[in-house]
N, C-alpha and C positions, 0 to 999 in steps of 0.2 A: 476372528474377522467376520464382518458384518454378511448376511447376503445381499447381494444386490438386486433391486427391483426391478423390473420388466421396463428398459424404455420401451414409453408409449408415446403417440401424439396423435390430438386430433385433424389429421391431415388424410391423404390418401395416400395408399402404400405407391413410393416410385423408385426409380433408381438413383442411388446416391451418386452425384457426380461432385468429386475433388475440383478444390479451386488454388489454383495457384499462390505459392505465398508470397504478400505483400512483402514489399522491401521493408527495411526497419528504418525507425527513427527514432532523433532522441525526442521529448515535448519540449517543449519551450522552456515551462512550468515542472520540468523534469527536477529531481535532485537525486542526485549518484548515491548507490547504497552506502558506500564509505564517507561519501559526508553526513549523509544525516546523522548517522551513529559516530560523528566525532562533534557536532553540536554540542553535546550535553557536558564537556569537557571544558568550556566557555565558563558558562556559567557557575561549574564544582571550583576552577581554581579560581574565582572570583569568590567564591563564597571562604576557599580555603586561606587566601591571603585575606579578606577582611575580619578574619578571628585570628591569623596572625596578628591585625594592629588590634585589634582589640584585646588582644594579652599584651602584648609591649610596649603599645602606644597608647592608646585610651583605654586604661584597663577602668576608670573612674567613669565612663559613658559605658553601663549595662544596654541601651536602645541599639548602640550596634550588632548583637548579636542577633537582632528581630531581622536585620540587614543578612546574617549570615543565613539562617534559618531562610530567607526569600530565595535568596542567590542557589541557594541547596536544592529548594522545592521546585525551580525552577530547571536545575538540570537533571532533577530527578523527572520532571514530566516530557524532558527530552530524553531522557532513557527510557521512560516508560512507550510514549510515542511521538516516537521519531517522526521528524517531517517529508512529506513526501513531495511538497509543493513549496515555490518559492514563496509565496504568501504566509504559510504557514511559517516559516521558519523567521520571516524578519517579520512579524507577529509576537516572538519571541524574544527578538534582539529588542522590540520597541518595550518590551517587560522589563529588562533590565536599565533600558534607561529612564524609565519612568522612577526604577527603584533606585538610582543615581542620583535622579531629580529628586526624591523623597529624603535622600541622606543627608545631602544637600543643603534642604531647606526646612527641616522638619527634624534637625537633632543639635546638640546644642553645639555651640560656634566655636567650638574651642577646635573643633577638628580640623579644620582651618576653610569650609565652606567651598565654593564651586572650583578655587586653585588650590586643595590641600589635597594631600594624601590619596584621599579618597575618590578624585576626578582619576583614578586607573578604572573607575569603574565603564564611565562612558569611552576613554582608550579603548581598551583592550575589545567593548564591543563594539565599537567603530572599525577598528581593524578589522577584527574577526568576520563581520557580519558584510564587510565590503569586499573581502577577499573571495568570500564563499559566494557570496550571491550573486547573481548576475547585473549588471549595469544600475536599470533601473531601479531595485529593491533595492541595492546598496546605497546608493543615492539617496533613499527614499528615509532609511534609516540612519545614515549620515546626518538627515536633512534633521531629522527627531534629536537627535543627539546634540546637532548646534544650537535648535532651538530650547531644548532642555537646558543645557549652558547657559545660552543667555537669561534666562528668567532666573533662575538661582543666580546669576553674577546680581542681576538688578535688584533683590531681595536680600542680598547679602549686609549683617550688621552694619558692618564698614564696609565699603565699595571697596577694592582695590584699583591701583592705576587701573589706566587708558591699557599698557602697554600690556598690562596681567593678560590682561582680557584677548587682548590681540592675540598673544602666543597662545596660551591655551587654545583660543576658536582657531586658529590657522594650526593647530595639530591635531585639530579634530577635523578637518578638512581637508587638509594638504593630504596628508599621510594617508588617509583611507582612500581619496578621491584620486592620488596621481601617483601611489606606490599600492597599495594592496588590491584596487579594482583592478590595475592593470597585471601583477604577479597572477592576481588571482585566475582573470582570464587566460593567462598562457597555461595556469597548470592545471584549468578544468580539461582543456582542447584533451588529453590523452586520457585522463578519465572517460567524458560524454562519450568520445569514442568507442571506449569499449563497452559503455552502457549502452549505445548506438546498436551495438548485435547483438545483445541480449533483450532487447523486447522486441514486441509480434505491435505492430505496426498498426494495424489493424482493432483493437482493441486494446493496447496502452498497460497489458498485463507482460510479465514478462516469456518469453521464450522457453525451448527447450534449454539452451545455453544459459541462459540467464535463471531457470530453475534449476541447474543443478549448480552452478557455483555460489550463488547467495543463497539455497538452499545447504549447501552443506556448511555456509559459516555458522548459515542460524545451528543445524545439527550438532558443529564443532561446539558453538558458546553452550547449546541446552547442556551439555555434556559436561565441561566446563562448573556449572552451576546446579549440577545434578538435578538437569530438570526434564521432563520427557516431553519429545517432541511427536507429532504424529503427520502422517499425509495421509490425503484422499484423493482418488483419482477419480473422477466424475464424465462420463461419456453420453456425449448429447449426441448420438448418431440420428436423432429424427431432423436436427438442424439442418442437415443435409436436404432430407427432404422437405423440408420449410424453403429452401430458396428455390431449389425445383418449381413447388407449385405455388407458394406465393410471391417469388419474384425478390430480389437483392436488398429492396425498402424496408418490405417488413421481417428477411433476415437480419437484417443492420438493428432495427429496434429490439431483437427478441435478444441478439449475441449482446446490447448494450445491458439492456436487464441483467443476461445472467452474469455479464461482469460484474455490475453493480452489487449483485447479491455475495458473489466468491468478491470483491472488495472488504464487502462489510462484512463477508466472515474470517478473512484474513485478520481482519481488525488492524493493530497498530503495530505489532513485530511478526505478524501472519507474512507469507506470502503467499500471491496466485498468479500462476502459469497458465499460460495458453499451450496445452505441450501436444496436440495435434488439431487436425480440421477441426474435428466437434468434438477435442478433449480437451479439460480441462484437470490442472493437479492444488494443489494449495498445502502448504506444506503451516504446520499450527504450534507454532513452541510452546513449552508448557500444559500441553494438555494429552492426557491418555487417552485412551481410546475410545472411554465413555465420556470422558467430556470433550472429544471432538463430535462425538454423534450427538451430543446434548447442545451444541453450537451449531452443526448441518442443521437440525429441527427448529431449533430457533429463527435461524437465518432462511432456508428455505422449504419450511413448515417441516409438517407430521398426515402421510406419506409426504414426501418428496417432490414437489413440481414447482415450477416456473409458468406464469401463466403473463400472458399479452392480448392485449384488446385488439383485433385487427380487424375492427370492422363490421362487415357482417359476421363475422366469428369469433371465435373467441381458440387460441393454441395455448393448450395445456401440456409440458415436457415436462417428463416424467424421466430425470437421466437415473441408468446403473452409475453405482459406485459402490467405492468398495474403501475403507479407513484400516488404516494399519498402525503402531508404536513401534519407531526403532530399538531394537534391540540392540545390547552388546554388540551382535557381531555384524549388524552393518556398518557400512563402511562409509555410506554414505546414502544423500534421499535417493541417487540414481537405482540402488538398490531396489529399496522401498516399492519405489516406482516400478520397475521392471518384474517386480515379483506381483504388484496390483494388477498392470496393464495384464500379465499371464494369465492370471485366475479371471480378470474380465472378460477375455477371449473364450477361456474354457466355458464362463458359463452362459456367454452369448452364443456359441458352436451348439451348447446342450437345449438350451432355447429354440434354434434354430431345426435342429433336429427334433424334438418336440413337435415341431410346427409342420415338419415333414409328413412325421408321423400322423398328426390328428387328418391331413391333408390326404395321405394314403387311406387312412380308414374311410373319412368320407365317400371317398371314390369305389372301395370296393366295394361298398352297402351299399352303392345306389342302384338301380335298378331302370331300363329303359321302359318307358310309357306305352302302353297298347293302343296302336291306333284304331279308333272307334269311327267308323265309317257312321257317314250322316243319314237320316231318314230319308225314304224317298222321298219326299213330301216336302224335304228342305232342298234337296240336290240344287243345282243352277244349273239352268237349261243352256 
């Protein structure tokens, strides 16, 4: 275990005063840890029923399988990184229906073209992608999907009826627009809810709560896939004094900064916790212990700081932290955490006393001044 470095900050030493915690909420832009990591699911059995037809049905069109391999790399980059934001995820539905529209229109006609077979592909993400998403992005992606239909029906060798056309575009409408948006918004309501008390309000990281229970799935899955996880716990206690002496503005800018940095070091199956006033936890799948300090450096240099332009000054936060790998016998990150948060009190208490100490010495070496009475010559009459 790492030692942790001296927080510092260029401020003046004052008293840290607690601030009450923000209520929670969910963002708009929010998506639930359980969805995003069922995303990727979309895409694999789209990929796994089009080499189904391409063994039993078109085993004589090889181009389908360039179809399966897309569908694949696709939910493979949804496994890899999961979405965190509505945008990002029907980003992703709009990939598969481009690669609908490419099936479509770009392999040979035999497959039976925008009403054959292979329109499950725009289905199943119409559905999916209107069920999950909130209103307007399903809409949005709905909206990608009809318009993808229509241009492969109007390219098509032979046109089919009027009526083809009709049923297929009113099942890619109907069905997502007035059954899966609406299912879908009854069964977020008890999900967002309980993501609703799992993040810190205030900075859009999640909570104590919400650090230890999607921290112990990622734990459970590292485990799972025998891969090691590590957490770091990082305490900004000069933050404290940053809103003291320069006032709530430029604390709001310096706590966005060091979200933004524990963001980008969580990366994409990372998390980060806000798990006190001026602490923060990040829990890192897949990486040991040296390659969590080999991403701390990267992420917030070599020493260690956080730095903001305020002006006439410049605040340089220098947080302790302390990086751990679960072992076998935890049980879970709360663990982790509890054994980190101890050893950073112990050696913020040995600091502290340190500080006493050089404090006392000073005092007993110094020495009172002899007063030197002034010339006659200078006196004041």
């Amino acid at each position: 275990m790492n030692t942790p470095s001296q927080t510092t900050c260029t401020t003046e030493q004052a008293q840290p005063t607690r601030q009450p915690a923000a209520a929670t909420a969910t963002p708009l832009d929010w998506i639930s840890h359980s969805l995003r990591h069922l995303e990727r699911w979309v895409a694999w059995s789209i990929a796994v029923y089009t080499a189904w037809l391409a063994v039993f049905a078109f085993p004589g069109v090889p181009e389908v399988w360039l179809f399966v391999l897309y569908a694949g790399l696709i939910g493979k980059w949804s496994h890899v990184r999961p979405a965190r934001q509505q945008a990002e995820m029907a980003w992703r539905g709009t990939a598969l229906i481009a690669g609908a529209y490419a099936l479509q229109t770009h392999v040979a006609p035999e497959i039976g073209g925008p009403t054959g077979l292979f329109s499950f592909w725009l289905s199943i993400t119409c559905l999916y992608y209107a069920f999950m998403l909130k209103p307007a992005w399903a809409a949005g992606v709905v909206g990608c999907a009809l318009a993808a239909f229509t241009m492969s029906f109007l390219q098509a060798p032979g046109l089919s009826s009027s009526a083809d056309f009709a049923a297929h575009a009113g099942f890619l409408c109907i069905f997502p627009l007035l059954l899966a948006m609406r299912f879908g918004s009854v069964m977020r309501v008890p999900d967002e809810a309980l993501e609703s008390i799992r993040i810190d309000n205030s900075t859009q990281l999640y909570n104590k709560v919400g650090f230890t229970a999607h921290g112990d799935k990622l734990l459970a899955a590292c485990r799972r896939e025998n891969r090691p996880v590590s957490v770091a716990v990082f305490d900004c206690a000069d933050l404290l004094e940053v809103r003291t002496i320069y006032g709530s503005r430029i604390t709001r800018k310096l706590m966005d900064r060091i979200t933004g940095k524990l963001a980008r070091l969580c990366a994409d199956n990372g998390l980060a916790a806000r798990t006190g006033p001026a602490e923060f936890t990040v829990v890192l799948p897949g990486m040991n212990r040296g390659k969590a300090l080999a991403a701390i450096g990267r992420v917030l240099g070599t020493p260690l700081r956080i730095e903001l332009d305020a002006g006439d000054s410049e605040i340089v936060l220098v947080p302790s932290f302390l990086v751990e790998t679960a072992g076998p016998d935890i049980a879970g990150v709360d663990d982790i955490y509890q054994e980190l948060r101890r050893e950073l009190t112990q050696m913020d208490q040995k600091e502290q006393r340190r500080q006493n100490y050089l404090q006392r010495e000073r005092e007993r070496h110094s020495r009172p001044m002899s007063i030197v009475s002034l010339p006659a010559t200078l006196a004041v009459n």
